[in-house]
Structure formats: C-alpha cells, structure tokens
C-alpha positions in Angstrom: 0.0 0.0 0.0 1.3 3.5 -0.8 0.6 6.8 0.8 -1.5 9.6 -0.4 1.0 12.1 -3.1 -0.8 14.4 -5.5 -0.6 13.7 -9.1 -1.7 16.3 -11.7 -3.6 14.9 -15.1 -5.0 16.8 -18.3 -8.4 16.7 -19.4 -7.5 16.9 -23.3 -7.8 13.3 -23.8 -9.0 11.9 -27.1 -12.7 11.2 -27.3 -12.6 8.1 -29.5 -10.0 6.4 -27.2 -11.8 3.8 -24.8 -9.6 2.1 -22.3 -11.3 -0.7 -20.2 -9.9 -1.0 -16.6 -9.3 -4.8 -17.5 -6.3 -4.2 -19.4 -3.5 -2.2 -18.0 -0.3 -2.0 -19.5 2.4 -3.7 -17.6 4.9 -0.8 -17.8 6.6 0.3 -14.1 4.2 2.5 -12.0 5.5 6.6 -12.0 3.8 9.3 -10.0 3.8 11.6 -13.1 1.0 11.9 -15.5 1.3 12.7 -19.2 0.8 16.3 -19.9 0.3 14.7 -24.2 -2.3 13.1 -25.0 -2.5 9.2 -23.7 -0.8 6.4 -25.7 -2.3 4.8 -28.6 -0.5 1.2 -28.2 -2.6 -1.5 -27.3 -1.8 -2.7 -23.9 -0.1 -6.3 -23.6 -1.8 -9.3 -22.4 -0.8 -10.2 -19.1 2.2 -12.8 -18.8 0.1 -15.3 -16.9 -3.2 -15.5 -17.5 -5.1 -16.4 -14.8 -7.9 -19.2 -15.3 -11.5 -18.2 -15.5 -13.3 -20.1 -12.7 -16.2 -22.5 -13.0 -19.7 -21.2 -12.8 -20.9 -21.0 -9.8 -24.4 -22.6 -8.7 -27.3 -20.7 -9.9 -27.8 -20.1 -5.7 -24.7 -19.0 -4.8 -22.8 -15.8 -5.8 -18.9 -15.8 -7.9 -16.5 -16.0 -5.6 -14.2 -12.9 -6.4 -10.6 -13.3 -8.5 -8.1 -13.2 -5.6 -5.5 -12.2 -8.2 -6.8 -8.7 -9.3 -7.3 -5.8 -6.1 -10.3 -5.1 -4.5 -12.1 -2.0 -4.6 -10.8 1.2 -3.8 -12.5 2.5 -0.9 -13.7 6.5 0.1 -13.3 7.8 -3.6 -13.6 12.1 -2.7 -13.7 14.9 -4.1 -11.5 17.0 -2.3 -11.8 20.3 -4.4 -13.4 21.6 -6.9 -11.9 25.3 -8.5 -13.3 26.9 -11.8 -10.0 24.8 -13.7 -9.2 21.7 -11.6 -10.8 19.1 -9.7 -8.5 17.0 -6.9 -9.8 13.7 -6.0 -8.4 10.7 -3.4 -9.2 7.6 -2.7 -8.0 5.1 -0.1 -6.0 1.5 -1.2 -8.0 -1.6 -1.9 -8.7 -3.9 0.8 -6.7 -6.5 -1.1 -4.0 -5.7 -3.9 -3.8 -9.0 -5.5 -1.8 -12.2 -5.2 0.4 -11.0 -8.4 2.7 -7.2 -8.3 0.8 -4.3 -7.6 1.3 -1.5 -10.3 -1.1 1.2 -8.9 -4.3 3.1 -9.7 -6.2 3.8 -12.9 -8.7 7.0 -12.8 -10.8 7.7 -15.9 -13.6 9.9 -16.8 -16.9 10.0 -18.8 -18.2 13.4 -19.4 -21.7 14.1 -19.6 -23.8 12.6 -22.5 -21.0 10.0 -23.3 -21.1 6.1 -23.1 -17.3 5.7 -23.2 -14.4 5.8 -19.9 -11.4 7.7 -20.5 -8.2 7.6 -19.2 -6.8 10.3 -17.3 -3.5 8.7 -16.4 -1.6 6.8 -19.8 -0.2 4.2 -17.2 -1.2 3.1 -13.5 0.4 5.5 -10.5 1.4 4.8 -7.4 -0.7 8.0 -6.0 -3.8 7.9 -4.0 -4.4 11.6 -4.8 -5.1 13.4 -8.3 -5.7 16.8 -9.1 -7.1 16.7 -12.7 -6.2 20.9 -14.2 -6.9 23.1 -17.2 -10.2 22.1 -17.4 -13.1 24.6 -18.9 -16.0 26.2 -17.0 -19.1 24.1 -18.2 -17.1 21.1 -18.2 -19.4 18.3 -16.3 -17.9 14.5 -16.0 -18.0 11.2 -13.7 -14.8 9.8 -12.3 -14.0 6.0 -11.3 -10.7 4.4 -9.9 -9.2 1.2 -10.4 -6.9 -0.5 -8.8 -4.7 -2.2 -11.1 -2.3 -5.4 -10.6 0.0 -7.5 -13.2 -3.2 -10.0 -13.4 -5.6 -7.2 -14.4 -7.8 -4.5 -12.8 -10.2 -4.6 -10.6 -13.3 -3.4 -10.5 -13.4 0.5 -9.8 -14.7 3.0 -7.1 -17.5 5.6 -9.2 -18.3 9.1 -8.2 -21.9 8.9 -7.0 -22.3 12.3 -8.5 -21.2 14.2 -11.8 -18.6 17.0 -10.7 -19.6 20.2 -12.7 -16.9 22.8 -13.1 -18.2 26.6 -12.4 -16.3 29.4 -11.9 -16.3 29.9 -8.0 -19.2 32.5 -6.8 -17.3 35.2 -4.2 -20.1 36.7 -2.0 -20.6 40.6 -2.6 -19.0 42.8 0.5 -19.2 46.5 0.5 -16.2 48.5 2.3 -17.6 52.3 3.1 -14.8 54.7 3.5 -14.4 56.2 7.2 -15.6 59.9 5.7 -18.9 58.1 4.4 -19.6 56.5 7.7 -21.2 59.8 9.2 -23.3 62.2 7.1 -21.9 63.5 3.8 -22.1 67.3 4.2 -21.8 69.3 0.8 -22.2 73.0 0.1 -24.5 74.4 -2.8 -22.8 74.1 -6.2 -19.8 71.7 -4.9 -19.3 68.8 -6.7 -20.2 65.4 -4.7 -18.1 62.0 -5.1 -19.0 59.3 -3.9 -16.7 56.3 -4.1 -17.7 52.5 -3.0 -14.8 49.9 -3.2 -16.1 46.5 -2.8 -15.6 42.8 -3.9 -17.3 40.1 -5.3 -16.6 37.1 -8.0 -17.7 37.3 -10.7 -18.4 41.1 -10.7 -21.8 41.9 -9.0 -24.2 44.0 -10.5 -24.2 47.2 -8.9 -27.2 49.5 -8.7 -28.2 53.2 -6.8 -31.2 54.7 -5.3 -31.7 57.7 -3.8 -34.6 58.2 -1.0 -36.1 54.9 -2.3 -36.3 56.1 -6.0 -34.3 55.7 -9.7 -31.7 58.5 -9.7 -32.0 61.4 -11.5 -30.0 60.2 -14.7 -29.4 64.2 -16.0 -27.8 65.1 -13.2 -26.4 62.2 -11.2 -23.2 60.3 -13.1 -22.7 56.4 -12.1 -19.5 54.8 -12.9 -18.8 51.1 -11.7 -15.9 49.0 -12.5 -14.4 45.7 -11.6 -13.9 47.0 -7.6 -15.9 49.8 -7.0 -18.9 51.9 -7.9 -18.9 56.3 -8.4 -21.8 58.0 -7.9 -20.9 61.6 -9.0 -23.1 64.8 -9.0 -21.5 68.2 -10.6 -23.0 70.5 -8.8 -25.0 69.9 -5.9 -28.4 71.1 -5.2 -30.5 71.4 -1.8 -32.8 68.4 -3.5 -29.6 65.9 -3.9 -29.7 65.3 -0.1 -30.9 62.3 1.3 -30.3 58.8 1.6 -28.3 57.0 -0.9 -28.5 53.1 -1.1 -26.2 51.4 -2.5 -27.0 47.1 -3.8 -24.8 45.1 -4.8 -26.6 41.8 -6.6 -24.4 38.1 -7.3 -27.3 35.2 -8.2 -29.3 35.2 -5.1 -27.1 36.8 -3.2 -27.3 40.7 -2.1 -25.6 43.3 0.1 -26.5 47.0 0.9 -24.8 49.5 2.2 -26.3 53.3 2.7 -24.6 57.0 2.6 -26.5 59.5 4.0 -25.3 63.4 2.0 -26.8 67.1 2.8 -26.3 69.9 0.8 -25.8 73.1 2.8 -25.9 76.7 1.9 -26.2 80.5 4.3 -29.3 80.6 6.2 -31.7 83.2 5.5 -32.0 86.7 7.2 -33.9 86.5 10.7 -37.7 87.4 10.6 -38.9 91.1 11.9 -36.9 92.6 14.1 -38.3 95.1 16.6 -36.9 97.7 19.2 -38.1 96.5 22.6 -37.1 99.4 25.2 -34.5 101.7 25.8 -33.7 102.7 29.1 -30.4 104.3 30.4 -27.3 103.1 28.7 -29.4 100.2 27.6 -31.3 98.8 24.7 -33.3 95.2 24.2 -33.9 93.9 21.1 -36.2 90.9 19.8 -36.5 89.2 16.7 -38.1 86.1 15.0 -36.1 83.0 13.4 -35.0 83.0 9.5 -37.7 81.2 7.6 -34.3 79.0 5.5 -32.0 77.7 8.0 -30.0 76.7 4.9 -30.9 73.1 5.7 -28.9 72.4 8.4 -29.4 73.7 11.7 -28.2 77.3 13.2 -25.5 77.6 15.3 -26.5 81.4 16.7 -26.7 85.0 15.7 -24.2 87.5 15.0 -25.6 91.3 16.5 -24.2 94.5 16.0 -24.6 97.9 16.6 -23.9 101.0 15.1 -23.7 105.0 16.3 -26.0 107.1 13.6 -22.8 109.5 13.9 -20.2 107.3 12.5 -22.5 104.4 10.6 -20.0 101.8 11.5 -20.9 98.8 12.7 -19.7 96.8 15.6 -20.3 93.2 17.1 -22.0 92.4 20.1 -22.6 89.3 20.4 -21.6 86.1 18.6 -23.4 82.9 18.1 -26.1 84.1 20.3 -29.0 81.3 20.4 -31.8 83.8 22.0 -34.1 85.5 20.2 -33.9 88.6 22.3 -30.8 90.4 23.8 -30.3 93.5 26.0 -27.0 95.8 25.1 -25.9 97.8 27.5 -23.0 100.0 27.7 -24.3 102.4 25.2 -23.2 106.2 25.3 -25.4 109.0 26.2 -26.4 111.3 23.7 -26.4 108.9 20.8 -28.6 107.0 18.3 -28.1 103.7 17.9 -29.5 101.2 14.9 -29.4 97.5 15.4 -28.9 94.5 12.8 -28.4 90.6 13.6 -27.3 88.1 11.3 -28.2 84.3 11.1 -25.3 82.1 11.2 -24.6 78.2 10.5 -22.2 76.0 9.6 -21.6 77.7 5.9 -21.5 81.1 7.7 -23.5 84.5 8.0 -26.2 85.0 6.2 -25.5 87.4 3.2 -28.1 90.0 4.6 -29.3 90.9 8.2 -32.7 92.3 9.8 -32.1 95.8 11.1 -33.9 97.7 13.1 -36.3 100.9 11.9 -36.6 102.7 14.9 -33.3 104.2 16.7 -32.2 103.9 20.1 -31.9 107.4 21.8 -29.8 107.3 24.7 -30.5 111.0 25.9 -29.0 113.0 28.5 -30.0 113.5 31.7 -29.9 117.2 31.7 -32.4 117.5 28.8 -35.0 115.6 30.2 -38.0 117.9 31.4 -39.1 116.8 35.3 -42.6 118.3 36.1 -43.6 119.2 39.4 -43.9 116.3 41.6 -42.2 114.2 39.3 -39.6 111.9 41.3 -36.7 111.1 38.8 -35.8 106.9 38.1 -32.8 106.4 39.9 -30.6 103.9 37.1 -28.5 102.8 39.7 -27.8 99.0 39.5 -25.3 96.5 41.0 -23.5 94.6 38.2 -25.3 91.4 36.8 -24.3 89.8 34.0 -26.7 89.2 31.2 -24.7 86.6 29.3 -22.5 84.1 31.3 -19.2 82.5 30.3 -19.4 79.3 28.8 -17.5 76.3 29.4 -14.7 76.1 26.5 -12.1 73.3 24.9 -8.9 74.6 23.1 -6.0 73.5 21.1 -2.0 74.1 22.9 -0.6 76.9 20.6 -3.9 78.9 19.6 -5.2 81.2 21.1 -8.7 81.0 22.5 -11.4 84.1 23.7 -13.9 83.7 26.4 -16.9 86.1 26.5 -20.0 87.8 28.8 -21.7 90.4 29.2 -22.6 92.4 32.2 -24.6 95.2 33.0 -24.4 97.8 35.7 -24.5 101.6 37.0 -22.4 103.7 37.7 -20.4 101.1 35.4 -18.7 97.9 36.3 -14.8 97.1 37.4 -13.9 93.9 35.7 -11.5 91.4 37.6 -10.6 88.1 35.7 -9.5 85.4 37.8 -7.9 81.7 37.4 -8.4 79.6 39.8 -9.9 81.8 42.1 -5.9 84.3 41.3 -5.9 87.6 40.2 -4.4 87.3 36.5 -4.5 91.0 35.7 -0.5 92.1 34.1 0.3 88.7 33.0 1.6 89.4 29.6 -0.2 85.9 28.8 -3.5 87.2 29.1 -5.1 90.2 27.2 -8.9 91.4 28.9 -11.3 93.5 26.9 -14.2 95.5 28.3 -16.4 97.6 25.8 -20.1 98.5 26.4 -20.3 96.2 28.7 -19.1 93.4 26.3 -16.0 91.5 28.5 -13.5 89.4 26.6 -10.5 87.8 27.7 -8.0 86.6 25.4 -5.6 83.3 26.5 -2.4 84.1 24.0 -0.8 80.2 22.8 -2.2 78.7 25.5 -0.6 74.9 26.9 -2.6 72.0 29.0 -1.0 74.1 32.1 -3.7 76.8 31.1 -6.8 74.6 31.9 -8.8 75.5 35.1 -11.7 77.6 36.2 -12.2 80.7 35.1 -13.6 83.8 36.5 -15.2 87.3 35.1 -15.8 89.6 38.2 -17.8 92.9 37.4 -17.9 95.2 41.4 -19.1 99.0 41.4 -20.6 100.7 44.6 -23.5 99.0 45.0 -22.4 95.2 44.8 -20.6 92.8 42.8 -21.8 89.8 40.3 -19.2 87.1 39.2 -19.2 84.1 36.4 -17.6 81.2 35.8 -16.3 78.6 33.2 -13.9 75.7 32.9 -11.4 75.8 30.1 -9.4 73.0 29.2 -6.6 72.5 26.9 -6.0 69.3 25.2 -4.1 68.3 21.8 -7.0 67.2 19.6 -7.6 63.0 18.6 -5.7 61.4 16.1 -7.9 59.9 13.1 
C-alpha cells in the first residue's frame, strides 16, 4: 500500500479512445502523468493468464478473483476550482496475489457512453488533481486498482462534478468619511466612491430616498472593484439617503450613505426695538424662515452710532431670540442689525432695526412738578455668562459675557480663584459692557476655572467657566 502524493492529469484526452480497466499496461508505475495526450498502443496481455473459474451454482454468488485488487475504498472529491478538480481515494482492501502496479482513474463526461483515461499508465498515487479544465465542463470519475493480473473493478463518483467558476459573495467597504453624514455645500461637486468585492463582478445598482436617480444630473461609474456616484453641482434636493446594492445570483448586500447639501441661512424674521432705558437697549427678533438646511448655530448682533455708521459686534453665536445691550453712550442713536449664522456662515443680509435707540442725557429731560426722577443705579449682573470652552495648545482662545451695571462695572478676571491681571499671557477687553478675555498660545497648564468679576458701589456679580486645553484626537 502507498501513501497519499498528489498527481496532476490533463483533461485533453482523445474522445474516440476507450480504455477498459481490464487491461493495464504492464509498464513500471510513475507518479507523473502525461501532460500529451495518452498512448495509442494497445496494452499487452498479461504474462500469466489467470484461469476463468467455474460457474458458480445458480444459488450462490462468484467468488471474487483473488488475483486482481479489490475496490478502492472513500473515492472524494477533495476540491473543486473553476480549472481543476482533486480527488483521493484510499488502497484496496486486497491488492492482489500478483505485483501491484497502482491506480487507474478515468472519466466519462456528460452525454458520453465511453471511460477515458486520465493517467496513460497506472500511479502509485492515492491523490489526483485533474487541471486546465473549462467552465461548463461536467464528468464522472472512477478508480481502479490495477495489478500484473488485471484491474479490478473500480470505485465511481456517485455524483457528476460540474466545473463553475467559484461565486465570491458581494461585500461593501464604506470609506471612514462616508460612515457619518456627507455634508456638501451648494454648487460643490459630490463623489462618492464605493470599493467593494465580489466574484464574478456583481451587479451594482443606486437609489436615492427609495427612488431611480435622477439620470441628467447624477453620473454612475462602476468597474471591476468599486462603484462612483458623482453629481456636478449639488443642489439642496440631492440630499438624502443613498442606497447602494450590490446583486451576485441570489445573493445581495446593501450599504447606505446619507449626504446634505448646505448653503447660508436666510436673514432673521422682523426685528423690533423693545425698550431703551439708560445706557441700555433690548432687542427681539423672530427665526429666518431658511436655515440653509442644516441647523443654526447662533446670531451675530451688531450695533452702530448714527454718527459714524460703523458697525460693531455684540454678540456672537447668540442662540436667544432677544438680547439686552448695555454699555451704550449718552447722547447717541443707535441702529441695530443681527445676522443668522450656521455652519456655511452669516447670512448674506441681516434684519435691522427701523426705529433708533436714543440714549438722551439727563440734563435735557424735562421733570414736572412732583415728578420723582428713576434712579438707574444697579449692581453689576451679568446678562450673558461664560461658557465652558475646549482649546487647542498653541492657539489662542477668547472667552466672552456680558454684564450690565451703574455707575459702570470694574472687571477682575481670575484663574483659579488668582488675580491674573499684568500677565503678559493674558489680554482682557471690556467695551459697552461686552468682557472678553484673550488666553495668548495657550498649553494643557492653562486649563482650570475661570472667573469674570464685574464690582461698582453697590455690589458685585461674578461668572464662571472651565477651560481645558487638550491636543486634539488622532484619526
């Protein structure tokens, strides 16, 4: 008995040759099979020819030729490609009383009568892996053991191999950048770029919301390992979901991008002049009808003397709808404008106020008889609070508020409960009542609690934020 070795075979064997398992030529067994086609000489007769045996009784069965091999036994297939086939089969239970020469394997493809041999002469292999064959190809195999007296009978397939090219299943690989939504502005051009795998190439397919895409404006491009989806210039209607399905036979994989197309939000709605009183002025308006499609991230106010016309900011990214702006000078006229802003920026025009804001002096003011004069006296309070803020070592960062107060306001900034006031490091601002202070190139030693504390003669207010100072994540 020999041990299992692989042995490769061509399939381009004559159709019109027909070699019967029975006669084997009696040439010395080799591992290696032809790569020509198999020879045409008619095998020799066996030196000894072994006796046939009496017939049996018609009630008992032949008793089988101890001189040729048994059966091979557990004839597999142990792979199947779209070009080769290997198959293995275990030794005979019994190789014969004369010398063993090895193993015949032969094939009949489909709608023929006739066994071919794969192997010209017997091998000594238990294992055969049959190459170069064609996709369509479909065939049964049989093995026979073969010894100097003859062949035995053979092992067959019980089932036809069929060669097909091997099915891959479809997988989609989304890009990290296309894991989250797709944000586009108006007019920029949107790429979309699938890889993904699959044998033989799937058929790839879009929808967008649900629907067919829009064939005049929306370009699809898919090759052997990825699909495009490519739009010029995007509009407001080319957000939404895109779906992406990828079809092999019966099998099917999705995978879905989600894109918005952004532009400037729209002006906010009327915008009205509240009250004035003092050095002060509140303002309320109403939300832009067009956020832009996406959502706001505040307003942007300003103010501006009628003496000079220039305008100046207030307050940034402001989520009320209504402010108070203090600090303004007496004797002036003030108009008021506020911007919309999201993530593409201001919007292109503001809502400004008709009426202006007289801040009049006192000593014009006429008191009747009787009359008891307001008293604007007021101890600091702040109308907009610091907020708590994350920066990046080596840029500079601002922190805001706003107070209010009369007569009007000292400012004290403090870290960590310290007095920072003439550190070169820090710069503080305070302008209509508008306090900024600016953290120059700041380092993580810079991160703590900050405090904004506004005292005059009648009290003192104070707010606080933590800022911390972090390098920013690796993608």
């Amino acid at each position: 008995m020999t041990g299992k070795g692989p042995s490769e075979a061509p399939t381009c064997v004559p159709g019109e040759t027909t070699t019967k398992p029975a006669g084997v030529p009696t040439a010395e067994p080799t591992e290696e099979v032809a790569a020509s086609e198999p020879s045409r000489e008619e095998p020799r007769e066996p030196e000894t020819k072994v006796p046939a045996p009496a017939a049996p009784a018609a009630s008992k069965p032949a008793p089988p030729n101890e001189d040729v091999p048994s059966t091979p036994s557990r004839l597999t297939v142990e792979d199947v490609s779209s070009s080769s086939v290997t198959v293995s089969w275990e030794p005979p239970d019994r190789l014969g009383k004369q010398g063993f020469l090895g193993y015949v394997l032969e094939l009949c493809r489909e709608g023929a009568s006739e066994w071919v041999p794969v192997n010209a002469r017997p091998a000594m292999v238990t294992q055969q892996i049959l190459r170069n064959l064609a996709l369509g190809d479909k065939f049964s195999l049989r093995v026979a053991a073969v010894s100097s007296a003859g062949a035995g009978p053979p092992a067959v397939l019980d089932q036809a191999i069929h060669i097909r090219e091997i099915i891959e299943a479809p997988k989609i690989r989304v890009p990290r950048h296309l894991r989250q939504t797709y944000i586009r502005q108006v007019g920029e051009a949107v790429n979309l770029q699938i890889p993904f795998q699959g044998k033989p190439r799937p058929q790839a397919s879009w929808t967008h919301d649900g629907h067919a895409l829009d064939s005049q404006r929306v370009n699809v491009r898919t090759g052997d390992q990825d699909s495009i989806l490519f739009i010029r210039s995007a509009q407001r209607s080319d957000s939404g979901c895109y779906e992406l399905t990828l079809r092999l036979e019966d099998l099917e994989t999705k995978a879905a991008i989600d894109v918005l197309v952004i532009e400037k939000p729209g002006p906010p709605g009327s915008i009205r002049l509240l009250d004035v009183w003092g050095c002060n002025a509140t303002l309320e308006w109403t939300p832009p009808r067009d956020t832009g499609n996406t959502e706001l991230l505040g307003y942007t106010v300003q103010k501006a003397d009628k003496k000079t016309g220039q305008w100046f900011t207030v307050l940034e990214r402001y989520h009320p709808t209504t402010c108070t702006i203090s600090d303004l000078i007496v004797g002036n006229s003030y108009s008021f404008r506020v911007f919309s802003e999201n993530q593409c920026g201001l919007s292109t025009s503001a809502a400004v106020t008709k009426a202006l804001a007289h801040i009049q002096k006192a000593d014009i003011v006429a008191k009747p008889k009787g009359f008891i004069e307001r008293d604007f006296s007021e101890a600091p309070s702040f109308t907009q609070p610091l907020a708590d803020h994350t920066s990046t070592p080596g840029y500079s960062t601002q922190l805001f508020c706003s107070v209010r107060a009369s007569p009007k306001a000292k400012i004290i900034w403090m870290k960590n409960k310290m007095d920072i006031q003439g550190d070169p490091k820090y710069r503080a601002v305070s302008e209509q009542g508008i306090c900024s202070l600016e953290i120059r190139k700041p380092s993580p030693f810079d991160s703590g609690v900050y405090t904004c504390k506004a005292t005059n003669v009648l009290g003192e207010a104070s707010v606080d934020c933590r800022l911390e100072v972090k390098a920013s994540a690796t993608h």
